[in-house]
CHARMM-style PDB file with segment names, atoms N, HN, CA, C and O in Angstrom:
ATOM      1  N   UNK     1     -18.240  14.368 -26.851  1.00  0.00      PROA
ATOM      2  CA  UNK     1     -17.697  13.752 -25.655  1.00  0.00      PROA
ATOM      3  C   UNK     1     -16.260  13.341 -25.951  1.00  0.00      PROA
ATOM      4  O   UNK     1     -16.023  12.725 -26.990  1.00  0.00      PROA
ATOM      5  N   UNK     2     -15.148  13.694 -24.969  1.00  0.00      PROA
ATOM      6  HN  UNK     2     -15.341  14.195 -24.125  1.00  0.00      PROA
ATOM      7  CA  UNK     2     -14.133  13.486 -25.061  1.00  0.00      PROA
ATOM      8  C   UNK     2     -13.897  12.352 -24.780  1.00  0.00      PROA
ATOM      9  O   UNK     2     -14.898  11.953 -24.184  1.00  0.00      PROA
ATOM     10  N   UNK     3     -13.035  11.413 -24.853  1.00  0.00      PROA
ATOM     11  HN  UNK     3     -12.222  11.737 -25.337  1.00  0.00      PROA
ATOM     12  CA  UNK     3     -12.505  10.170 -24.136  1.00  0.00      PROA
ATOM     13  C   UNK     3     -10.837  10.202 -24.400  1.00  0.00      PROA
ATOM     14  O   UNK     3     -10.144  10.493 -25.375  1.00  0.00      PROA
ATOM     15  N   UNK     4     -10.519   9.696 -22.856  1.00  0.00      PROA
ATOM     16  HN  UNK     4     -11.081   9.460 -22.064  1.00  0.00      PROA
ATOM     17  CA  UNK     4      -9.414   9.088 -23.278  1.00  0.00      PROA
ATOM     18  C   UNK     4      -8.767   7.550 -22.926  1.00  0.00      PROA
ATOM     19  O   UNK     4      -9.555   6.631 -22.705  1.00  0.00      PROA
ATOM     20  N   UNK     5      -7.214   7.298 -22.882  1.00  0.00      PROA
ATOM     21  HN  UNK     5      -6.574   8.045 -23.062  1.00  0.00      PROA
ATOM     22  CA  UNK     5      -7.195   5.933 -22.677  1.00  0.00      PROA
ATOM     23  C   UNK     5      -7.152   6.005 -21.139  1.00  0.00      PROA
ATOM     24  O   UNK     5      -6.889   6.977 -20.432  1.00  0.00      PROA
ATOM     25  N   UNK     6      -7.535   4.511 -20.725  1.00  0.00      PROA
ATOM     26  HN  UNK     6      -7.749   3.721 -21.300  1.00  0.00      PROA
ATOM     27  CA  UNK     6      -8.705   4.226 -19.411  1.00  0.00      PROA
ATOM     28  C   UNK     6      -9.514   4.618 -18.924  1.00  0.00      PROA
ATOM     29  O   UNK     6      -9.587   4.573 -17.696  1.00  0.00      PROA
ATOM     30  N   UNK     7     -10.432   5.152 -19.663  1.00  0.00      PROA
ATOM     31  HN  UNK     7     -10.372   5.188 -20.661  1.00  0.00      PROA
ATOM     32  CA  UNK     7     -11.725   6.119 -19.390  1.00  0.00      PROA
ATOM     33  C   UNK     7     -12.596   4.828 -18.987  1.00  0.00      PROA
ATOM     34  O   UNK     7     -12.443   3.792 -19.635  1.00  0.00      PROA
ATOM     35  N   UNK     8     -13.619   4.891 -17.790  1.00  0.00      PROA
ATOM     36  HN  UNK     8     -13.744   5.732 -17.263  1.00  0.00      PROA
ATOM     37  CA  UNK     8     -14.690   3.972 -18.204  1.00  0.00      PROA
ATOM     38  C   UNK     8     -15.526   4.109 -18.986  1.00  0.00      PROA
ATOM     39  O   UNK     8     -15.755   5.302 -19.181  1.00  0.00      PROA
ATOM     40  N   UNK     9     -16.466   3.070 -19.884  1.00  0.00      PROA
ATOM     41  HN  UNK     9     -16.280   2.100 -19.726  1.00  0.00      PROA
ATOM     42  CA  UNK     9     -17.228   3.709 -20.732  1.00  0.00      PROA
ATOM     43  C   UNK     9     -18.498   3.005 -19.982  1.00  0.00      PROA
ATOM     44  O   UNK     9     -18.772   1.948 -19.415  1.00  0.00      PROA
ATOM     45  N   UNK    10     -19.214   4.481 -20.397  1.00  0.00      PROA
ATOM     46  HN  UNK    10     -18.992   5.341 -20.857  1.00  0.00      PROA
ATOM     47  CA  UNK    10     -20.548   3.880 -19.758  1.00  0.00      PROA
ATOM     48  C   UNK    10     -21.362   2.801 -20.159  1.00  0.00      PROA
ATOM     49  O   UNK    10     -21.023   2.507 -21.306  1.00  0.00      PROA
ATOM     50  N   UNK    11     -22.549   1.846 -19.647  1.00  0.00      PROA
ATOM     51  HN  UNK    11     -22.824   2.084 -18.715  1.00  0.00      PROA
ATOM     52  CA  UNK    11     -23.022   0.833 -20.087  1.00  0.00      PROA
ATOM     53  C   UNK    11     -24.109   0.745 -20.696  1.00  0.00      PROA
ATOM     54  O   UNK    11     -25.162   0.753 -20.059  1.00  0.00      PROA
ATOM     55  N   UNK    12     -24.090   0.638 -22.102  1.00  0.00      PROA
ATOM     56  HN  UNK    12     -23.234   0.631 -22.620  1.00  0.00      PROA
ATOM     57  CA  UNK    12     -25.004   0.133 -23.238  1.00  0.00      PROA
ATOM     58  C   UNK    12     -25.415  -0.919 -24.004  1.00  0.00      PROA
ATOM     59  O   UNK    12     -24.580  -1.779 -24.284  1.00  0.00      PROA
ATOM     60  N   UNK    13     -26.330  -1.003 -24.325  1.00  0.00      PROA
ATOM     61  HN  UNK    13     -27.008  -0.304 -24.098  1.00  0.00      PROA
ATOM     62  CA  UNK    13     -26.886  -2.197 -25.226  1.00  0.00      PROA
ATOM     63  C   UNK    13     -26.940  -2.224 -26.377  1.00  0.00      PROA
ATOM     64  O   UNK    13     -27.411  -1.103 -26.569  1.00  0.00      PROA
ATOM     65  N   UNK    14     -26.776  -2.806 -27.693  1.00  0.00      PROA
ATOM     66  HN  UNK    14     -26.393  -3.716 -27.537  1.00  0.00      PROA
ATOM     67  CA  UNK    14     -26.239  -3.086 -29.166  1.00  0.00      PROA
ATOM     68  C   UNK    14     -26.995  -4.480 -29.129  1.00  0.00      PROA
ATOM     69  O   UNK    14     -27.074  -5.269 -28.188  1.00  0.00      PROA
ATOM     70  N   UNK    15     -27.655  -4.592 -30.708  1.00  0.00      PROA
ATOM     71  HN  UNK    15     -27.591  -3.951 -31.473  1.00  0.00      PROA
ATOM     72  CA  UNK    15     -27.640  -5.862 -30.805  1.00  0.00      PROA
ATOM     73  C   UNK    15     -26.672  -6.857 -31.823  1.00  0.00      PROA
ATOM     74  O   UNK    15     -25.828  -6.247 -32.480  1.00  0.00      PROA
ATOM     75  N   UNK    16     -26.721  -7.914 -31.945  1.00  0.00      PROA
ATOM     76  HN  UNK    16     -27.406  -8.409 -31.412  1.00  0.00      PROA
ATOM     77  CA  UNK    16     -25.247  -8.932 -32.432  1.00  0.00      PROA
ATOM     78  C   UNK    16     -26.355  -8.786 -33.686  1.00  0.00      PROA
ATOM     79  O   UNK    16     -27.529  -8.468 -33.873  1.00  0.00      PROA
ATOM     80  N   UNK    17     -25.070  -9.275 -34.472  1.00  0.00      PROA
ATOM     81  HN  UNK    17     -24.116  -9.533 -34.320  1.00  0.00      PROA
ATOM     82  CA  UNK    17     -26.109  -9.885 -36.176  1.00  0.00      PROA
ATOM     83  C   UNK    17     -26.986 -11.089 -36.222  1.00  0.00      PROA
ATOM     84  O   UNK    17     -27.485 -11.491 -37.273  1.00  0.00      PROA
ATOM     85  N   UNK    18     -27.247 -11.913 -34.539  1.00  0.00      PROA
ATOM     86  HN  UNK    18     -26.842 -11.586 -33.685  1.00  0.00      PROA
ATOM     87  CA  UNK    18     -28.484 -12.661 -34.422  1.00  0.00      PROA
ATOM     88  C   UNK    18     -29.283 -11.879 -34.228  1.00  0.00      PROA
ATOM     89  O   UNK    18     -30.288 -12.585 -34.152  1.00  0.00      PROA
ATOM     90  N   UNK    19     -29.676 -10.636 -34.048  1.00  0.00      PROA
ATOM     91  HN  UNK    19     -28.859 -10.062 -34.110  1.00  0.00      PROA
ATOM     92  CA  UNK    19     -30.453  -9.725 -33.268  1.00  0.00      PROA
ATOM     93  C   UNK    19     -30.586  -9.988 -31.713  1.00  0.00      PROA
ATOM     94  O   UNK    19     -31.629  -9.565 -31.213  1.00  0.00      PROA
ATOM     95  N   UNK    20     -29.750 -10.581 -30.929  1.00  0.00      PROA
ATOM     96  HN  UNK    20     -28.903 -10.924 -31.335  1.00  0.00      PROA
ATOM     97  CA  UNK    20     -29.650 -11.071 -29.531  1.00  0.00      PROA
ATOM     98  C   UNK    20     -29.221  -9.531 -28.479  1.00  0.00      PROA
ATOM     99  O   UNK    20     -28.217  -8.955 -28.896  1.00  0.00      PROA
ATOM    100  N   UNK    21     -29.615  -9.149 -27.739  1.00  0.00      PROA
ATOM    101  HN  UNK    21     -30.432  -9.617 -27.401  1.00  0.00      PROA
ATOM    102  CA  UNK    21     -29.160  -7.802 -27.052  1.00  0.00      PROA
ATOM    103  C   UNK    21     -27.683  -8.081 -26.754  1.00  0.00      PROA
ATOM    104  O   UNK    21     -27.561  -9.306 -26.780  1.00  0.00      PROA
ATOM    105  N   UNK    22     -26.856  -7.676 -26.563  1.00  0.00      PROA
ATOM    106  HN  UNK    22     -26.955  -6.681 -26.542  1.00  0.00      PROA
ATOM    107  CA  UNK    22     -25.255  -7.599 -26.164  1.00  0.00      PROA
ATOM    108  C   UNK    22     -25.316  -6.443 -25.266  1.00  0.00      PROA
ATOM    109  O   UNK    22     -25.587  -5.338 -25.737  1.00  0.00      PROA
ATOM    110  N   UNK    23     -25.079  -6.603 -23.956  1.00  0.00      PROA
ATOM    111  HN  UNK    23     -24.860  -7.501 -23.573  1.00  0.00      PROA
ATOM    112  CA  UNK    23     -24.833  -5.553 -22.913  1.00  0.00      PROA
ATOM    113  C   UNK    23     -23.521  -4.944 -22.699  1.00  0.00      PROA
ATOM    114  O   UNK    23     -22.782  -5.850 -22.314  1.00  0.00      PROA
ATOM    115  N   UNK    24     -23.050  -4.134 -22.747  1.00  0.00      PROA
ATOM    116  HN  UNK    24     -23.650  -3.397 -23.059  1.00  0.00      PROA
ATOM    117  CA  UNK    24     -21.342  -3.986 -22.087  1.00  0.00      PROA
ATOM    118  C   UNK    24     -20.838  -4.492 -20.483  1.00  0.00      PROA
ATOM    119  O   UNK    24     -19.776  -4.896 -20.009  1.00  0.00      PROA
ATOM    120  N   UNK    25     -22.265  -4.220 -19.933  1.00  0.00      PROA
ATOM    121  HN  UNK    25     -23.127  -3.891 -20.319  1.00  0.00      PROA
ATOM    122  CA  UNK    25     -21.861  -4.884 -18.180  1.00  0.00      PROA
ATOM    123  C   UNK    25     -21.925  -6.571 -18.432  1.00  0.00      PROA
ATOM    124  O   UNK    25     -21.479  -7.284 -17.534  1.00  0.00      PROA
ATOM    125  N   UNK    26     -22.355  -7.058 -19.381  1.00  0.00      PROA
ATOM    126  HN  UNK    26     -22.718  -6.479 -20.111  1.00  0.00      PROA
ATOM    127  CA  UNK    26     -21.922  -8.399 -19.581  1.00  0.00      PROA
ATOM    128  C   UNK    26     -20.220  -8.568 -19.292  1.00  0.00      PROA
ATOM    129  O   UNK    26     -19.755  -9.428 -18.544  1.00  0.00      PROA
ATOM    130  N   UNK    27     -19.539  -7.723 -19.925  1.00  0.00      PROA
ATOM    131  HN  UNK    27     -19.917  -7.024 -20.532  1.00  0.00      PROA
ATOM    132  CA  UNK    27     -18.047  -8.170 -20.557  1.00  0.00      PROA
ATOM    133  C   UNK    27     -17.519  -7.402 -19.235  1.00  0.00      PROA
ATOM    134  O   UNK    27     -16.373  -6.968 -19.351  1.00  0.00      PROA
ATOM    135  N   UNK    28     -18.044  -7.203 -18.219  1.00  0.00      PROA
ATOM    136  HN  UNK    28     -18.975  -7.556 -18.125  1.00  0.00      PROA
ATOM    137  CA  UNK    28     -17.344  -6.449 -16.998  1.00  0.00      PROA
ATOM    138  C   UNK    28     -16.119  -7.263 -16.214  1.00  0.00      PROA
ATOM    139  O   UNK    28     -16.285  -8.199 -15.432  1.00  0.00      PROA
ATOM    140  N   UNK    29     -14.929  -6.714 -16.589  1.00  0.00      PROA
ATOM    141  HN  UNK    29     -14.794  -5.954 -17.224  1.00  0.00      PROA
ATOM    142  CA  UNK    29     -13.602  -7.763 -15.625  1.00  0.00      PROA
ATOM    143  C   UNK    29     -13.051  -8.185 -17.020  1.00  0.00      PROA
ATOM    144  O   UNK    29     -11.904  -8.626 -16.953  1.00  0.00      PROA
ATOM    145  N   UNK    30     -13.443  -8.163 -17.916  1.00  0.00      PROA
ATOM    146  HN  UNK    30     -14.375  -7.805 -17.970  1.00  0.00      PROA
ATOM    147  CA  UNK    30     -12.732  -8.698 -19.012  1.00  0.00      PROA
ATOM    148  C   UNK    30     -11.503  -7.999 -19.498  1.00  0.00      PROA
ATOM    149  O   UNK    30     -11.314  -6.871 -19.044  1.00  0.00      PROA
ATOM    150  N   UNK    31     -10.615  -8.497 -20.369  1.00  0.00      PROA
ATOM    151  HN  UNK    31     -10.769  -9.414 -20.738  1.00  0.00      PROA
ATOM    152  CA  UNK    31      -9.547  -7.365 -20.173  1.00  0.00      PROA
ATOM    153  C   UNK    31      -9.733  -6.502 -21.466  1.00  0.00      PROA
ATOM    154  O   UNK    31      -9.300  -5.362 -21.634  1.00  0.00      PROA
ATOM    155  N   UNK    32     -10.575  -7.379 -22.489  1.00  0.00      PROA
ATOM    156  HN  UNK    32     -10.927  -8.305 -22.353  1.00  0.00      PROA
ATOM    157  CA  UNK    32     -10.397  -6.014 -23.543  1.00  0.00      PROA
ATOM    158  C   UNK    32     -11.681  -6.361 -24.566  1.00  0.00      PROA
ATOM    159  O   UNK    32     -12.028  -7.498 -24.884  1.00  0.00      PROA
ATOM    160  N   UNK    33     -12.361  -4.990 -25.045  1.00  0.00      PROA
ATOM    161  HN  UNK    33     -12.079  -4.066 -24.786  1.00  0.00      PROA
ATOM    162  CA  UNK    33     -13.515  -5.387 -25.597  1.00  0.00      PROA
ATOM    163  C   UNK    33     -13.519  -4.704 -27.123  1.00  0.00      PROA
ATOM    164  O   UNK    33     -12.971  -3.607 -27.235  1.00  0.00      PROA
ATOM    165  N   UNK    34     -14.121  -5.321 -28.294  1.00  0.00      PROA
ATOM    166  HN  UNK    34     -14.566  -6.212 -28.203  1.00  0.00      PROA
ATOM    167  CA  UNK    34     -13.541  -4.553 -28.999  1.00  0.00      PROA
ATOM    168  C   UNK    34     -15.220  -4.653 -29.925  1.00  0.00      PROA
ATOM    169  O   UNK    34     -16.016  -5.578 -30.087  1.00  0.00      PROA
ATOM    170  N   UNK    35     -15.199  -3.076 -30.410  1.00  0.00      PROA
ATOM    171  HN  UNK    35     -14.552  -2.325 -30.279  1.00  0.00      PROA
ATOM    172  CA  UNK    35     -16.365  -2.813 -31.334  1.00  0.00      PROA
ATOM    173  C   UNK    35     -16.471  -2.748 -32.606  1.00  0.00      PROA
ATOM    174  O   UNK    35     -15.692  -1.896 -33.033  1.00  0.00      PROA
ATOM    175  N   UNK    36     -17.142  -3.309 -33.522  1.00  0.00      PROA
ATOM    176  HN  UNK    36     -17.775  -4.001 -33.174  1.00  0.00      PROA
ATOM    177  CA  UNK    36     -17.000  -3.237 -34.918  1.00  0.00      PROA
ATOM    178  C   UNK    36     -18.677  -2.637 -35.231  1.00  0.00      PROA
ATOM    179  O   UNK    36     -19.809  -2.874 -34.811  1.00  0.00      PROA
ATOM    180  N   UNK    37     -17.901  -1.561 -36.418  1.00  0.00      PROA
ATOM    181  HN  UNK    37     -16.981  -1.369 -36.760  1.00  0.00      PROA
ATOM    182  CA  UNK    37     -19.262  -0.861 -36.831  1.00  0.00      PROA
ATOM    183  C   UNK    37     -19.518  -1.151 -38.244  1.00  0.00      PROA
ATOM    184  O   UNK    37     -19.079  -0.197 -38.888  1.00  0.00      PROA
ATOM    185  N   UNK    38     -20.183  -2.300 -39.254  1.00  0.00      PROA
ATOM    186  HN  UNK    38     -20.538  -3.075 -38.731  1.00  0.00      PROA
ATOM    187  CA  UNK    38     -19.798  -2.167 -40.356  1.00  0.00      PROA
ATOM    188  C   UNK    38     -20.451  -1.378 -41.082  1.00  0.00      PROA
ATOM    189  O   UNK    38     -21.655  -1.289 -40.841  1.00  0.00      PROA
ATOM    190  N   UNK    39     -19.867  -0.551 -42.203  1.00  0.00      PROA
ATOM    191  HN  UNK    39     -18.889  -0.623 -42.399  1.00  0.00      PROA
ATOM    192  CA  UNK    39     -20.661   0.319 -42.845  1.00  0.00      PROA
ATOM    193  C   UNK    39     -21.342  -0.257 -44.273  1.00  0.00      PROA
ATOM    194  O   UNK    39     -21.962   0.492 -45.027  1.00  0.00      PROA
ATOM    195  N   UNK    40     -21.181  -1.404 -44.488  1.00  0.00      PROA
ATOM    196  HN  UNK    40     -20.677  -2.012 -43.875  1.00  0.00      PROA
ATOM    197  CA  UNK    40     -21.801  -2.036 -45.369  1.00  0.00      PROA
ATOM    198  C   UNK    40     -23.941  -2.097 -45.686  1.00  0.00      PROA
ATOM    199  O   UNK    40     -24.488  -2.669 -46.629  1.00  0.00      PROA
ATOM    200  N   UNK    41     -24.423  -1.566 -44.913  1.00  0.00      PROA
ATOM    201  HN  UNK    41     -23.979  -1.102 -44.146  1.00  0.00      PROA
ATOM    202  CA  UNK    41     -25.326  -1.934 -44.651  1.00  0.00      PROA
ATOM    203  C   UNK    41     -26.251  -0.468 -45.311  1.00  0.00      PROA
ATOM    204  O   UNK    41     -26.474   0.417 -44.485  1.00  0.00      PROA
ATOM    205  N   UNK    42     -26.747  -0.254 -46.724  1.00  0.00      PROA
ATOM    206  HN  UNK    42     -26.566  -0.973 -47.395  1.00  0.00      PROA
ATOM    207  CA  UNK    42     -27.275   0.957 -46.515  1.00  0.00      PROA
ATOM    208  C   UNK    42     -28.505   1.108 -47.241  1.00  0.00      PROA
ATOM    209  OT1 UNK    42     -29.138   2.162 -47.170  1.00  0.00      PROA
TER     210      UNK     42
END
């Protein structure tokens, strides 16, 4: 999948390091959202 800048991105669920769900339509109107993937974990 291609993306570029101002693409919408579609809406998914992730959970936080509480294990709490995090939605993306939560952060809807916000001006900027930012994702961290750590690779520490293996």
């Amino acid at each position: 999948m291609m993306i570029t800048n101002h693409d919408i991105a579609p809406d998914f669920t992730l959970f936080n390091f509480q294990g709490h769900k995090i939605h993306l339509a939560d952060y809807q109107g916000k001006k900027y959202v930012v994702l961290v993937f750590n690779r520490g974990f293996t």
